[in-house]
N, C-alpha and C positions, 0 to 999 in steps of 0.2 A: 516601872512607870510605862505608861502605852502612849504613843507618839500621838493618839486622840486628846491626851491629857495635857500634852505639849503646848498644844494650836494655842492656845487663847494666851500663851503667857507675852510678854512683854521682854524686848531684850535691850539689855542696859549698859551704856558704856560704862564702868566702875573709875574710871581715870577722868569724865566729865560731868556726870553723872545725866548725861544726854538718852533719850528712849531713840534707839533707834530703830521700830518697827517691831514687829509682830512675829512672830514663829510663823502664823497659820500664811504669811506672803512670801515666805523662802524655800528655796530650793536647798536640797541638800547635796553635798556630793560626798559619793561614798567612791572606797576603793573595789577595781573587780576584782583583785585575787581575793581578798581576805572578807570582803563583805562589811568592813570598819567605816565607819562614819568619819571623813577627812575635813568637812567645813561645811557651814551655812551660809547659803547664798543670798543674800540680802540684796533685791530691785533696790536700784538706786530712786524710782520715780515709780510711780503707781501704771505706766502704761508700757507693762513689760506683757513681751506676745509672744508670738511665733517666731519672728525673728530678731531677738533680744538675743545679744552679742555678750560675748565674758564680760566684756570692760562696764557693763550697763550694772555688774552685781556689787556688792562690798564683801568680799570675799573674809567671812569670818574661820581663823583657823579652830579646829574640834577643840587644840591644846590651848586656846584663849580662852574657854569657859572658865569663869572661876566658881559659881557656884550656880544651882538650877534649883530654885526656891518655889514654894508654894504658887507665887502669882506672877515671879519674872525669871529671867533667865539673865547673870549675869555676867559679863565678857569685860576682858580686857586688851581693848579693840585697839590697841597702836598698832597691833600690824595689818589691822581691817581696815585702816585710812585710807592706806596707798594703794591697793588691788583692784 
């Protein structure tokens, strides 16, 4: 799958079953040694810029995906609440 195919999907708490945003509005953060995909940075508000600070994201871990489906992407977001 090409991370073009990503953008448009919808990502989903599975524990609330709450849409929490969009793929194509988050940051990703990868690691530099290995080049792995470590979490999805999810704005908490739509007016994230240039100087938008950690605490502004909901930091979803990689190992929270539970499944990546045709039209959403879904997460098991208890430990994306508190970050």
């Amino acid at each position: 799958m090409l991370l073009g195919n990503l953008r448009n999907k919808v990502i989903i708490n599975v524990l609330t079953g709450e849409k929490i945003g969009y793929l194509r509005n988050c940051d990703l953060q990868i690691n530099d040694s290995d080049g792995r995909i470590e979490a999805i940075l999810m704005p908490k508000n739509k007016l994230v810029g240039l100087f938008t600070q950690q605490e502004d994201y909901i930091k979803i871990s990689w190992a929270d995906i539970v499944k990546i489906g045709p039209d959403s992407i879904l997460v098991n977001a208890v430990s994306a609440e508190g970050e």
